[in-house]
MIGUTI-829770 format. One record per atom (N, C-alpha, C): atom name; x, y, z. Coordinates in steps of 0.001 Angstrom, whole numbers, plus 524288, in hexadecimal, padded with zeros to 5 digits. Layout:
<pts>
{pt 'CA'; {X; Y; Z}}
...
</pts>
This chain:
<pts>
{pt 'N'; {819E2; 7F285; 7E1F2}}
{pt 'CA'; {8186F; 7ED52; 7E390}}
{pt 'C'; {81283; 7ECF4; 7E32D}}
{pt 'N'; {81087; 7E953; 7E149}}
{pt 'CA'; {80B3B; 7E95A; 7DFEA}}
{pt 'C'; {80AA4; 7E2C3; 7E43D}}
{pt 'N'; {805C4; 7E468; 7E6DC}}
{pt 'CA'; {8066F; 7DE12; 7E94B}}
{pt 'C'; {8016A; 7DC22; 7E851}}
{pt 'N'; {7FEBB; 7D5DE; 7E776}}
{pt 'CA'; {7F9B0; 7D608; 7E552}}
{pt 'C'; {7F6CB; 7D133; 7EA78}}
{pt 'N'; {7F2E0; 7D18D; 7EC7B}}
{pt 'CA'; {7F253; 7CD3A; 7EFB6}}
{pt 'C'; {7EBC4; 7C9B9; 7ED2E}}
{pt 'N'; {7EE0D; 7C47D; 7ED30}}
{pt 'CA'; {7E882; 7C2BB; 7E9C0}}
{pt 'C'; {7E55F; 7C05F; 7EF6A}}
{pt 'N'; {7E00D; 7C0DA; 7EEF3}}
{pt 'CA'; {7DF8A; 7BDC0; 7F5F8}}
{pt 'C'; {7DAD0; 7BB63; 7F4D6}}
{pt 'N'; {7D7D9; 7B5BD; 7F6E1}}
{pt 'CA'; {7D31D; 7B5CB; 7F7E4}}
{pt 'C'; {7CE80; 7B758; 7FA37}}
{pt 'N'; {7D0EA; 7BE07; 7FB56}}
{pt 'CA'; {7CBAD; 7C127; 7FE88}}
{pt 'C'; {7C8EB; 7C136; 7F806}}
{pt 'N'; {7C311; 7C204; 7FC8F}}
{pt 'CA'; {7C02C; 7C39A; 7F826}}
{pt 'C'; {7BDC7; 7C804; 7F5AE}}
{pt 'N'; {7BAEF; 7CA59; 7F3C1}}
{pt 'CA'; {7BD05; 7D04D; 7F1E6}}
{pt 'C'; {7BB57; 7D2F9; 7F6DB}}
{pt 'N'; {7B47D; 7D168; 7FAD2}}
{pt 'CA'; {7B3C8; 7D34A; 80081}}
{pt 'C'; {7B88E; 7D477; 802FB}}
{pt 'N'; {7BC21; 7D006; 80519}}
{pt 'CA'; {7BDDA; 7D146; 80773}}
{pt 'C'; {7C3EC; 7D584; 806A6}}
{pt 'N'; {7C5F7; 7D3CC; 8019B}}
{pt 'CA'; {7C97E; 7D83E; 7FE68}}
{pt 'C'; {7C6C6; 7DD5F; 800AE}}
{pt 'N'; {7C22E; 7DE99; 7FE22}}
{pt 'CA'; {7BF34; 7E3F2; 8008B}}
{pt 'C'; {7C080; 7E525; 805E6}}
{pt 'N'; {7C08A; 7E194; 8088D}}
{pt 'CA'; {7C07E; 7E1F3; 80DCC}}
{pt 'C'; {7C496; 7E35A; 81115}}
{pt 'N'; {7CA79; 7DEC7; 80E42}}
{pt 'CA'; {7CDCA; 7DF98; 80FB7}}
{pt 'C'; {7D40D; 7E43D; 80C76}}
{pt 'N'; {7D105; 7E5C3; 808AE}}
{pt 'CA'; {7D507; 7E8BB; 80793}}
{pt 'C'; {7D68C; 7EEE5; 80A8C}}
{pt 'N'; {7D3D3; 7EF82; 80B93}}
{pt 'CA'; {7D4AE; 7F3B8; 810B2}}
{pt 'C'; {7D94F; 7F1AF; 81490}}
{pt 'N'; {7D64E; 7EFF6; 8158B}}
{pt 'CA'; {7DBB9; 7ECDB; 81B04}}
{pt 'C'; {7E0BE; 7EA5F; 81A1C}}
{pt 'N'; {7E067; 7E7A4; 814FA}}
{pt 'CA'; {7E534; 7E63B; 811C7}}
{pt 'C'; {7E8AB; 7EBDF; 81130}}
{pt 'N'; {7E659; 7F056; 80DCB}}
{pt 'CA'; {7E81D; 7F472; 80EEF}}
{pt 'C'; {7EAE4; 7F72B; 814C8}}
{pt 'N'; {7E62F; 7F794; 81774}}
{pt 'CA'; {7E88D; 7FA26; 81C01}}
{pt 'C'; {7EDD0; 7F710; 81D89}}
{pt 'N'; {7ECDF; 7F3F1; 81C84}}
{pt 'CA'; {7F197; 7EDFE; 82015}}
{pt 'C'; {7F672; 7F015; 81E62}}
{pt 'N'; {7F6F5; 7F1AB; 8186A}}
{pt 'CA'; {7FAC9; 7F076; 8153F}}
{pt 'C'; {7FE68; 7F68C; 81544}}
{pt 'N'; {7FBCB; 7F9BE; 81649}}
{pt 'CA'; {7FD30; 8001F; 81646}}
{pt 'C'; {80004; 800F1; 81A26}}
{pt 'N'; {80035; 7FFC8; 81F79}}
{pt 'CA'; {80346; 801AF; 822CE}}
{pt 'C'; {80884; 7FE09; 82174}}
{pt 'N'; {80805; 7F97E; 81F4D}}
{pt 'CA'; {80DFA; 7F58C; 81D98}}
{pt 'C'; {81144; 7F95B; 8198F}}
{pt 'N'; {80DB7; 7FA39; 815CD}}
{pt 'CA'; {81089; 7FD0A; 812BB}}
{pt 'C'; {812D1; 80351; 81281}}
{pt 'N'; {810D8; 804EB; 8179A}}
{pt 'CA'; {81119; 80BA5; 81A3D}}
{pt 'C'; {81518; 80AD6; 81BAD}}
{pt 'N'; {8178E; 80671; 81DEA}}
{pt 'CA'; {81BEC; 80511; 821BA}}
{pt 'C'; {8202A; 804D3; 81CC7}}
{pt 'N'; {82011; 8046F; 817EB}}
{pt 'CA'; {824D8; 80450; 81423}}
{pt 'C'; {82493; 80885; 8128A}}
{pt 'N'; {821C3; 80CBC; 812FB}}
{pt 'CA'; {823EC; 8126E; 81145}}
{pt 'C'; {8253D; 811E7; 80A6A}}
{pt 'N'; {82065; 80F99; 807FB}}
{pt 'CA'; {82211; 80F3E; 80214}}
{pt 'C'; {81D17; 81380; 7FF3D}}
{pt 'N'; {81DEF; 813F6; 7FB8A}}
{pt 'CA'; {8184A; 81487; 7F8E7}}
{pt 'C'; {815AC; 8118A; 7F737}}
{pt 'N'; {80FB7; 8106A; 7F93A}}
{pt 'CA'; {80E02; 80D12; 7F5F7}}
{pt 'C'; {8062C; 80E52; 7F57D}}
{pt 'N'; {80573; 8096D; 7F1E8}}
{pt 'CA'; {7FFD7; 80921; 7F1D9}}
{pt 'C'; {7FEB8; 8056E; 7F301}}
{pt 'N'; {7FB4E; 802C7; 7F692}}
{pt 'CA'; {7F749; 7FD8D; 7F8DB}}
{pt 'C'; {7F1EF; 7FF49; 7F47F}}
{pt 'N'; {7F1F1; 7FB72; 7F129}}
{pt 'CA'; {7ECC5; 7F9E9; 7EEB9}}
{pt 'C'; {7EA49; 7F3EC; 7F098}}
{pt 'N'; {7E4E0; 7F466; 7F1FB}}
{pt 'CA'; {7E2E3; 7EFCE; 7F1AA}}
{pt 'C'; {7DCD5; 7EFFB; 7EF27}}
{pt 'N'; {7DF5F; 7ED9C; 7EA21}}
{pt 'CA'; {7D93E; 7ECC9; 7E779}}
{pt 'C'; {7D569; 7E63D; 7E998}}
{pt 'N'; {7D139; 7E802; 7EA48}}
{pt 'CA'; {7CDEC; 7E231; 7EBD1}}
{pt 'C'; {7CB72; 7E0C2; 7E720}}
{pt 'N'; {7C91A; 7DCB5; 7E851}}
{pt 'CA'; {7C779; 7DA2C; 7E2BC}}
{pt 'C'; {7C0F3; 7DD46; 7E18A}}
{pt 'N'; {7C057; 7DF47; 7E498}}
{pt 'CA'; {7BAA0; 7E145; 7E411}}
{pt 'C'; {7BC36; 7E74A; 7E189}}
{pt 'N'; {7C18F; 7E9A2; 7E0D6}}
{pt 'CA'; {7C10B; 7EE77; 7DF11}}
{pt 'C'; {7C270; 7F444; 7E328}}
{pt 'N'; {7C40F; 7EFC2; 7E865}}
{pt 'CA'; {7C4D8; 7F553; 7ECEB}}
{pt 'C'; {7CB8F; 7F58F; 7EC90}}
{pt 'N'; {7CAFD; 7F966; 7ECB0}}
{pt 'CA'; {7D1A9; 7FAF1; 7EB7E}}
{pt 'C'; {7D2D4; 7FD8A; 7F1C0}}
{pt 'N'; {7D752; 7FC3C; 7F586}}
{pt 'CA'; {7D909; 7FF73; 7F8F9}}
{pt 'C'; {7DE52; 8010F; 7F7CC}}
{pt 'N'; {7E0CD; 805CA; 7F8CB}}
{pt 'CA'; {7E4DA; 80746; 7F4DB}}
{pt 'C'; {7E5C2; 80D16; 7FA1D}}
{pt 'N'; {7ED26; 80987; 7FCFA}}
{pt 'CA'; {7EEB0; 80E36; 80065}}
{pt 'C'; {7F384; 8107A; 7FD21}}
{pt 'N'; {7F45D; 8162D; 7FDF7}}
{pt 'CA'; {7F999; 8165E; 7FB60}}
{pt 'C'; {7FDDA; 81718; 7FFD0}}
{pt 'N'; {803B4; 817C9; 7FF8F}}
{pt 'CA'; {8071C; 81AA6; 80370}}
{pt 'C'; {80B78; 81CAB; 7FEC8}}
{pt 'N'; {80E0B; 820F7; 8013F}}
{pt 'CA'; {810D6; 8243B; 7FE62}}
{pt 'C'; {81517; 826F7; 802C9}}
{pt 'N'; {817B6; 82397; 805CD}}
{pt 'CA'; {81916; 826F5; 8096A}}
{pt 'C'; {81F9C; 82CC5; 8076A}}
{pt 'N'; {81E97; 82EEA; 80914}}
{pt 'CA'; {82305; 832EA; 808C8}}
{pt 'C'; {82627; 8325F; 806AC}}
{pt 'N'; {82B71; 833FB; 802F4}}
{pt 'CA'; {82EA8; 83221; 80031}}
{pt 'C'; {83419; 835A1; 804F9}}
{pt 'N'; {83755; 83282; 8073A}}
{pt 'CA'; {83BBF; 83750; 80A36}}
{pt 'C'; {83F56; 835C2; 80743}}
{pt 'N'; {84230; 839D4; 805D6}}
{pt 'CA'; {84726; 83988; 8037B}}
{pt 'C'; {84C11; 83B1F; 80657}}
{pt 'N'; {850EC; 8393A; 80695}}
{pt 'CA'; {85544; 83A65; 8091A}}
{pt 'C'; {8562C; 83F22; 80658}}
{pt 'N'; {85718; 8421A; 80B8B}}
{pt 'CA'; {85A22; 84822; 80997}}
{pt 'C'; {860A0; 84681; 80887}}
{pt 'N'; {861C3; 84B18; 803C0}}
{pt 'CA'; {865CE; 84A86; 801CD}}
{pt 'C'; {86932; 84B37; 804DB}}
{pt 'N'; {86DC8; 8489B; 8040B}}
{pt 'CA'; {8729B; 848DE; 8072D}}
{pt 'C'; {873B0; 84F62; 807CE}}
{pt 'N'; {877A6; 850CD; 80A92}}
{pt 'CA'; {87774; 85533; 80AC9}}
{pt 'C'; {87E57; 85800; 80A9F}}
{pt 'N'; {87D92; 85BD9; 80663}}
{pt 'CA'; {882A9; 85B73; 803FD}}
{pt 'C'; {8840B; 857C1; 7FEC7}}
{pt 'N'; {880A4; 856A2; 7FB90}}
{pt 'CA'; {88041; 85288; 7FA22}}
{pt 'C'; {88122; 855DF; 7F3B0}}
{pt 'N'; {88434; 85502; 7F001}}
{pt 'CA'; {882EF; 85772; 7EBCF}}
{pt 'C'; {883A6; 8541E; 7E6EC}}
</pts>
């Protein structure tokens, strides 16, 4: 899923606010247990970029199972 947001901040405040857009957005997406990457490029060139990768569990095989 790629998501794109167009806004009338201006590149100051983009600078300003992509941090916090970030922080905001990381604990929402911690809560779905997916893998992913948060990129946010600003128009001035600042990139903030979190990753998550959480654990992969797999069901153990039935048992007796052939």
């Amino acid at each position: 899923m790629q998501i794109r947001l167009i806004s009338t901040l201006t590149p100051d405040d983009e600078a300003r606010l992509a941090d916090t857009v970030c922080a905001a957005a990381v604990p929402v997406l911690d809560l779905l247990g997916i893998a992913y990457t948060l990129r946010i490029e600003t128009a001035d060139g600042h990139t903030v970029e979190r990753h998550n990768a959480p654990d992969v569990v797999t069901a153990p095989a039935a048992a007796g199972r052939r």
